[in-house]
C-alpha positions in Angstrom: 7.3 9.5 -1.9 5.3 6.9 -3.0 2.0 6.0 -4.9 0.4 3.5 -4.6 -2.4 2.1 -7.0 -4.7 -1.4 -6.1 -6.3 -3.1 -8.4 -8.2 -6.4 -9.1 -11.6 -6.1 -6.5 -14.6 -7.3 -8.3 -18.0 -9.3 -7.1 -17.7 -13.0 -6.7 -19.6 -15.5 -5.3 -18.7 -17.5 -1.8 -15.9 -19.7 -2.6 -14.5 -18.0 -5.5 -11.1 -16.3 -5.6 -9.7 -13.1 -6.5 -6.3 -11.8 -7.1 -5.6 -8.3 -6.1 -2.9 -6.3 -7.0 -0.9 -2.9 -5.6 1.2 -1.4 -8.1 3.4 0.9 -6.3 5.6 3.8 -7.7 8.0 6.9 -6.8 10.5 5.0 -4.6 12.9 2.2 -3.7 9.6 -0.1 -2.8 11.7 -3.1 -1.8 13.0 -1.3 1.4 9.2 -0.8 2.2 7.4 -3.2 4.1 3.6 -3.7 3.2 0.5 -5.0 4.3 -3.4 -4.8 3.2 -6.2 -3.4 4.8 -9.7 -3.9 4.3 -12.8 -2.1 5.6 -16.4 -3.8 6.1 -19.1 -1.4 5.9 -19.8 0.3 8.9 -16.7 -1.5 11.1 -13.1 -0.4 11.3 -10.1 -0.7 8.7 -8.1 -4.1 10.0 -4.6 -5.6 8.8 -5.4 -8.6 6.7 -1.8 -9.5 5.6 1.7 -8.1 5.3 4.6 -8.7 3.9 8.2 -7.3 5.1 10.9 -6.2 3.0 12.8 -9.5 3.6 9.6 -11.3 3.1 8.4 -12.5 6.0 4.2 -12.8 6.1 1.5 -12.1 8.9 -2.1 -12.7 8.4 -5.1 -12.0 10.2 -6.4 -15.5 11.8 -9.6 -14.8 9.6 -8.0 -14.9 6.5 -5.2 -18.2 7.8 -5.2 -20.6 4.9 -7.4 -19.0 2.6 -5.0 -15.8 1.4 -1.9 -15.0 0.7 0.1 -12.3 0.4 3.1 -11.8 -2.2 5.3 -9.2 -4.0 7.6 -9.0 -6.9 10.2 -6.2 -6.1 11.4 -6.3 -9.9 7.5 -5.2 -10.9 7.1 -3.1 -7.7 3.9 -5.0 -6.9 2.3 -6.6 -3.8 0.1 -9.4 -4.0 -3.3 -10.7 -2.3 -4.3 -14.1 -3.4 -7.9 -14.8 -1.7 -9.2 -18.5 -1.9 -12.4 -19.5 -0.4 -14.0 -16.3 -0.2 -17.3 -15.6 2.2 -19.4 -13.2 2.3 -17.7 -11.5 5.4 -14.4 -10.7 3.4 -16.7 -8.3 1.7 -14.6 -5.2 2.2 -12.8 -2.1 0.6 -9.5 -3.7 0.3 -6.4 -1.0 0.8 -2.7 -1.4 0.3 -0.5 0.2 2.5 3.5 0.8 2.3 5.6 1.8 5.4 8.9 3.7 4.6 11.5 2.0 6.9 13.3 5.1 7.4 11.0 7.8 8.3 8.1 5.0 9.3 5.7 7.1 7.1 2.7 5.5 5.7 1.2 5.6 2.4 -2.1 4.6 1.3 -3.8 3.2 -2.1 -7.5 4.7 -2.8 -8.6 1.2 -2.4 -10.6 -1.3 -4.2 -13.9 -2.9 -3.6 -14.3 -6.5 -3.0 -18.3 -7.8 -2.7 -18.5 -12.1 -2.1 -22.6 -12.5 -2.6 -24.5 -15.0 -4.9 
């Protein structure tokens, strides 16, 4: 079992950053690969980034060059560093963890990021 909380959504204004954070509890969360999420209004949840256990990253050819995606397996913690932000990165931004055994997923309740001036 695992919980996971994200944290560090906020409004900003096109080409301003943000660091978000998921804080992740209950298990071994350095077997567990994870990624985020984020949801426009009115579209479908997409993978922005993700991270493996061993640390390799993906990232959604939007977001190429402007975020990045970390953890720190001693704090339990996953990372999204967005640069450059534009208004279409305005989003509910969700953190999701995989267990590598059973291939359950686990969701955070998400957190809202808003890029507007």
């Amino acid at each position: 079992q695992v919980q996971l909380v994200e944290s560090g959504g906020g409004l900003v204004q096109p080409g301003g950053s943000l660091r978000l954070s998921c804080a992740a509890s209950g298990s071994i969360f350095s077997f567990y690969g994870v990624g985020w999420y984020r949801q426009p209004p009115g579209k479908q949840r997409e993978l922005v980034a993700a991270v493996t256990s061993g640390g390799i990253t993906n990232y959604a050819d939007s977001v190429k060059g402007r975020f990045t995606i970390s953890r720190d397996n001693a704090k339990s913690t996953v990372y999204l560093q967005m640069n450059s932000l534009k208004p279409e990165d305005t989003a509910v931004y969700y953190c999701n963890a995989v267990n590598p055994l059973s291939k359950f997923e686990y969701w955070g309740q998400g957190t809202q990021v808003t890029v507007s001036s």
